[in-house]
Structures are given as structure tokens and as C-alpha cells.
C-alpha positions as CSV (number, residue, x, y, z in Angstrom):
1,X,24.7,37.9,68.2
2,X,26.2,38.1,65.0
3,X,29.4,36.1,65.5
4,X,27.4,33.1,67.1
5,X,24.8,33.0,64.5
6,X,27.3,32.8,61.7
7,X,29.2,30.2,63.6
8,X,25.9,28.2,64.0
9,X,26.0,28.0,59.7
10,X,29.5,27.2,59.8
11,X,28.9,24.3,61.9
12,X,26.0,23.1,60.6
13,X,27.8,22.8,57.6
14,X,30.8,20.7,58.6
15,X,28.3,18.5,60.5
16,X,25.7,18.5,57.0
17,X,26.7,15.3,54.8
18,X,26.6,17.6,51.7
19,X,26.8,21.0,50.1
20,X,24.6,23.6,51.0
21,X,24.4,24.9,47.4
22,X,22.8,22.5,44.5
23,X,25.5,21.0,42.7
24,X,25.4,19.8,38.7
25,X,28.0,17.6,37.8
26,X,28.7,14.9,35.5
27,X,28.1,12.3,38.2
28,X,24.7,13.6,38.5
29,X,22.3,16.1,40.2
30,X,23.1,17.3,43.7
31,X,20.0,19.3,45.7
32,X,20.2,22.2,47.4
33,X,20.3,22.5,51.7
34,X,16.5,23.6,53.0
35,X,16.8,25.0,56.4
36,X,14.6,26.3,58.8
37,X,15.6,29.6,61.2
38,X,13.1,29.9,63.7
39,X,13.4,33.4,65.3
40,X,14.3,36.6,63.1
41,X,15.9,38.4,65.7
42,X,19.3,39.9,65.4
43,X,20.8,36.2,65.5
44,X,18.1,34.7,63.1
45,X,18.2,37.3,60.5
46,X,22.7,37.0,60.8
47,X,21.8,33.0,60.3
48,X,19.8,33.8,56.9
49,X,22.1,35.6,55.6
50,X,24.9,33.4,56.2
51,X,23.3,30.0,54.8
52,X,21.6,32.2,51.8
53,X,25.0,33.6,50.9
54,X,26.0,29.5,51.2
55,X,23.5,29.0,48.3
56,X,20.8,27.3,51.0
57,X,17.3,27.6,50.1
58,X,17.0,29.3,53.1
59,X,13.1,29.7,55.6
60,X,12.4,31.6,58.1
61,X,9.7,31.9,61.4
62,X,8.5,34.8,63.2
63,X,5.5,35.8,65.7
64,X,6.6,39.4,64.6
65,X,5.2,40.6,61.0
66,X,8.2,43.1,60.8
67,X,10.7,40.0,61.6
68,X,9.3,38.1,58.6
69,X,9.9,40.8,56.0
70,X,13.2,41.2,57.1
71,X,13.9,37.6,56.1
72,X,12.3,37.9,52.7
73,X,14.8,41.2,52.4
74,X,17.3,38.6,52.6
75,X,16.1,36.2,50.0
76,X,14.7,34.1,52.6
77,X,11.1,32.5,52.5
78,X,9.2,34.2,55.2
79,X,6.9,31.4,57.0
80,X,3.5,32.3,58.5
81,X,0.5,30.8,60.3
82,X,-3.3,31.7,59.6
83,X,-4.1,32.8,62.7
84,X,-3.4,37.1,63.0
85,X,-1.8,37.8,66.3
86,X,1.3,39.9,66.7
87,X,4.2,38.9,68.6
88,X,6.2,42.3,69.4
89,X,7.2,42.2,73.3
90,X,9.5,44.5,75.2
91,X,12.7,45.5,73.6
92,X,12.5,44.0,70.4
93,X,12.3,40.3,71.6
94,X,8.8,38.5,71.2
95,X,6.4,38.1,73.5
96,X,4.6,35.0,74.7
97,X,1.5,34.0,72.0
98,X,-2.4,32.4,72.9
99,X,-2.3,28.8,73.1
100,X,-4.2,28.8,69.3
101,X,-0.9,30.5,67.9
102,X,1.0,28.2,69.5
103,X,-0.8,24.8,68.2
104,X,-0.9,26.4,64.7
105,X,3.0,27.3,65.0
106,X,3.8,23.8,66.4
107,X,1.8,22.1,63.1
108,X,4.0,24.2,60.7
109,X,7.1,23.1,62.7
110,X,6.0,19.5,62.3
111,X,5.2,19.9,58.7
112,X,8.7,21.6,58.2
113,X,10.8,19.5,60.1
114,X,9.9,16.7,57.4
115,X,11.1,18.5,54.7
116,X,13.7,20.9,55.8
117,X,17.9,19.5,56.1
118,X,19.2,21.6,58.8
119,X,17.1,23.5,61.8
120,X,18.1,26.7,63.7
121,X,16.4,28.0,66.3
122,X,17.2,31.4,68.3
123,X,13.7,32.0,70.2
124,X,14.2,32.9,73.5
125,X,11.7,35.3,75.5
126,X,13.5,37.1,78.3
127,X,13.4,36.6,82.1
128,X,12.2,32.8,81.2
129,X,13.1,29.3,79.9
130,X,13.5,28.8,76.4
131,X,10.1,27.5,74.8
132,X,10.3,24.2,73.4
133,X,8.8,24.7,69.8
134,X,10.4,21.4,68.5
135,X,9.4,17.9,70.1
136,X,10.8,14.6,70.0
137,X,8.5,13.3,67.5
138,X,9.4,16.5,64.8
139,X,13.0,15.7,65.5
140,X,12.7,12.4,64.9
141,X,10.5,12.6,61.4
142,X,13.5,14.1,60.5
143,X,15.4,12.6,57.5
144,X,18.7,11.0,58.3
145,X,21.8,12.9,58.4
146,X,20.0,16.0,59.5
147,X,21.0,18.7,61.5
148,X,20.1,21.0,64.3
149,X,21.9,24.1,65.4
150,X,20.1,25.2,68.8
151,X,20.8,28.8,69.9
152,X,19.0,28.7,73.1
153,X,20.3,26.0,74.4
154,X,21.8,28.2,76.9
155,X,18.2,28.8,78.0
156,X,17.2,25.3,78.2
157,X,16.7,25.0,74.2
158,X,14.2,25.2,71.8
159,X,14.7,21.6,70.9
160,X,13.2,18.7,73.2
161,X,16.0,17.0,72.9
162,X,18.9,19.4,73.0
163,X,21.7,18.7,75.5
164,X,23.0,22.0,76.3
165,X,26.9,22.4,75.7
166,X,26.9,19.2,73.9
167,X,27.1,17.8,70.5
168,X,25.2,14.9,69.8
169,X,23.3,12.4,67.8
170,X,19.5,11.8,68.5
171,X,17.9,9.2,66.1
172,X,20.1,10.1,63.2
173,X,20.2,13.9,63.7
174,X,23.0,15.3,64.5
175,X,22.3,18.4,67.4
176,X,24.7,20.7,68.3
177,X,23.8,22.5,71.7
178,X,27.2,24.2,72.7
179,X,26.8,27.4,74.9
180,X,29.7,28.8,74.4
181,X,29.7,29.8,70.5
182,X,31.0,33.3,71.5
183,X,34.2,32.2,72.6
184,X,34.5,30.1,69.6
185,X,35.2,32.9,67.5
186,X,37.2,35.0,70.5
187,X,38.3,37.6,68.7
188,X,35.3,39.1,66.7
189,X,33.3,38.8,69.9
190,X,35.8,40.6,71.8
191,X,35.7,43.1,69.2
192,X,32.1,43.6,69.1
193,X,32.1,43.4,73.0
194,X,34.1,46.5,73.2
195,X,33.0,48.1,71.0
196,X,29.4,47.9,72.4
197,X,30.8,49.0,75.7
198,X,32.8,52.2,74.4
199,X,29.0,53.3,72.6
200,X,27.3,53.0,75.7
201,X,30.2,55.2,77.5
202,X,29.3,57.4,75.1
203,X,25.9,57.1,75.2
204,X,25.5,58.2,78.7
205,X,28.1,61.1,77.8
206,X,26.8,64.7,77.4
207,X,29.4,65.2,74.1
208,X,27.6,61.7,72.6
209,X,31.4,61.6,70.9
210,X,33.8,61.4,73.8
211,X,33.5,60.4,77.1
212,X,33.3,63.2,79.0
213,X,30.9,62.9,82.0
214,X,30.4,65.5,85.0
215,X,29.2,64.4,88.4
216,X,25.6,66.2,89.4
217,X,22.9,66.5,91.2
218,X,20.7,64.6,89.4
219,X,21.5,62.2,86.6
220,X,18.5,63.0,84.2
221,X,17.8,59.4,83.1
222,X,14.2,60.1,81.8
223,X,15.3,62.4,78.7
224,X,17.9,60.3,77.3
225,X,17.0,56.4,75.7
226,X,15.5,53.8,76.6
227,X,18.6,51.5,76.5
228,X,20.4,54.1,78.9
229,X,16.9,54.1,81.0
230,X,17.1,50.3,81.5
231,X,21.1,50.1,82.8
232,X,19.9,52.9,86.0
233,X,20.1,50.6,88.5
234,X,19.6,53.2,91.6
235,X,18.6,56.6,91.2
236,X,18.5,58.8,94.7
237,X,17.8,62.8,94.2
238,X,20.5,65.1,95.4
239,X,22.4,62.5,97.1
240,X,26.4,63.5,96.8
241,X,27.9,62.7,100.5
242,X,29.6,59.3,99.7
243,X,32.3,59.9,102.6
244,X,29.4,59.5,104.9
245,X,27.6,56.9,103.2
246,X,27.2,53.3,104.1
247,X,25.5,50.3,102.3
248,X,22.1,50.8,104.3
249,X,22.0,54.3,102.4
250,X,22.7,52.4,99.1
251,X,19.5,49.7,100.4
252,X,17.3,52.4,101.2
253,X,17.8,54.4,98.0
């Protein structure tokens, strides 16, 4: 998710009416860009550092208490709520919160969403639709000229008013919804692509350096990790005979 999430700066930034960093000149003061990254996942956290490095004063939202300290690590403003409940699901993503978390999260969003210039949001929670953590009336207390940069629009979208795959204005706010910010920088996500495949070949390898993997009787899945556990699909003990196998044997496995 680093490509997209660096992308999602860039284009907030052509679409943003000014600089990100404060300017001094002799025409007068110019303010630095607030935004707001909701989500400090592995996307999130790539968005902070990318509109800090930009000069942005630069905020940042998590259920997870480990997520928020790694947006202060990047000189961004770690946002909380009052009410203690942690957010850790399965596999690094969040998890669903109590309705309470959720009404206290929603006021700061409201309360940000008046002061902040740009918005990006990367919560998703897996298996389901994106939540919607920003409603029509946040967007549109908005100032002017704003913009929003939703990363889960593939999902459905954080944003009430995101049109997946499209770019457009709501109310003065400019949101940009596209789906396909991968491909929009081909060749470092092709890079990063294959390069995530050859570790994973190598992963499941008993050299850990080279691929190099012999066929036997039972493919030990529960001693290696967890990321290796989760891509078994089928597992049958001592079955080798695949000249005299058909699909029901695959079914019934």
C-alpha cells in the first residue's frame, strides 16, 4: 500500500488550491495544509509521511494505541477519543468498535472536518463494507476548496459521499474515489508485486533463501507463520496419487 498512499498526497495536492507547506513572501502570509489521515495502517502511516515530508501539518486517527504512536514517530499529531477501548483485530487490521467508540470517533471527525484542508481515509475492516466514518453533513462543513482522498472507496468508501472510481465535486469539495491508484504508478507496484511474490516462494521454501521445495508427505503448515498458515487452502494427510485423482477427491479433502 505504499505506492497508492503516496499517490493519494500527490493528488490531493494538484487538486489542493495551495501549497501544502506555509509560505512567507513579500505578498504576504501563506498557511500551512492541515490534513486528516484516518487509519494508520500500512497505507495511513505511507500518507503521513508523504504530506509531513510536503511540509503539511499533518493528523492522524486510530482505534489501535500502537497505530497512533506510529504517527507521532512521524511528526504527525496522533488523535484520540476519551473513551479506552482497543481496536487490534486479526492480522494487523482493526476490528469493529462499541457503538460508544463510535459516536465519540464520529464527534472528533465532525469537529476535524471543520478545520482540517484535505481528508484521507484508509479504514477498511476485512471480509466487510467499508465503514462510513464521514457523513454528508462533515463533508459539507467543510471549507471550500477542500479535498478528500478516499482509499476505500474500493470497499464502498469511508466517505458518504464518495463515488467510487470517480473524481468529483460535492458542495465545493473536491473527492477523488478512483480504485485503481495502483495502476497509476504501474511500475513501482509491479515492482513491489513481485517482489512480495518471490518472498513468499521463499517463504514456504525449506532454504528460506532460494526456492527449493520438495514434494512430501505432509506439508507441515502449523510450524512455519502465520502468513504461510493463512495461504493453505487444502491440506489432506498422505495424499500423493494425483494420476488417480479426480475433483470429488479435491471436494472431499
Amino acid at each position: 500500500m505504499l505506492h497508492p498512499s503516496y499517490k493519494a498526497v500527490v493528488l490531493a495536492a494538484n487538486h489542493f488550491g495551495r501549497f501544502f507547506t506555509g509560505q512567507i513572501t513579500a505578498a504576504g502570509k501563506v498557511p500551512p495544509a492541515k490534513i486528516l489521515i484516518i487509519g494508520g495502517g500500512v497505507a495511513g502511516l505511507a500518507a503521513a509521511g508523504a504530506a509531513k515530508s510536503m511540509g503539511a501539518i499533518v493528523r492522524g486517527f486510530d482505534t489501535r494505541p500502537p497505530a497512533l504512536e506510529q504517527f507521532k514517530s512521524l511528526g504527525a499529531e496522533p488523535l484520540e477519543v476519551d473513551i479506552a477501548e482497543g481496536g487490534e483485530g486479526v492480522g494487523g487490521y482493526a476490528k469493529e468498535m462499541s457503538k460508544e467508540f463510535i459516536e465519540a470517533e464520529m464527534a472528533l471527525f465532525a469537529k476535524q472536518c471543520k478545520e482540517v484542508d484535505i481528508l484521507i481515509s484508509t479504514a477498511l475492516i476485512p471480509g466487510k463494507k467499508a465503514p462510513i466514518l464521514i457523513t454528508q453533513n462533515m463533508v459539507e462543513s467543510m471549507k471550500e476548496g477542500s479535498v478528500i482522498v478516499d482509499l476505500a472507496a474500493e470497499a464502498g468508501g469511508n466517505v458518504e459521499t464518495t463515488r467510487p472510481n470517480e473524481l468529483h465535486v460535492h458542495k465545493g469539495v473536491v473527492h477523488i474515489g478512483y480504485t485503481d491508484l495502483p495502476s497509476r504508478m504501474a511500475t513501482q507496484a509491479t515492482s513491489l508485486y513481485s517482489n512480495n511474490i518471490l518472498k513468499l516462494l521463499k517463504a514456504i521454501s525449506p532454504s528460506k533463501e532460494y526456492f527449493d521445495f520438495e514434494l512430501k508427505d505432509d506439508f507441515d503448515y502449523g510450524t512455519i507463520s502465520h502468513v504461510i498458515r493463512g495461504t493453505v487452502v487444502m491440506k489432506r494427510d498422505g495424499f500423493q496419487d494425483f494420476e488417480n485423482t479426480t475433483a470429488f477427491d479435491f471436494f472431499e479433502s
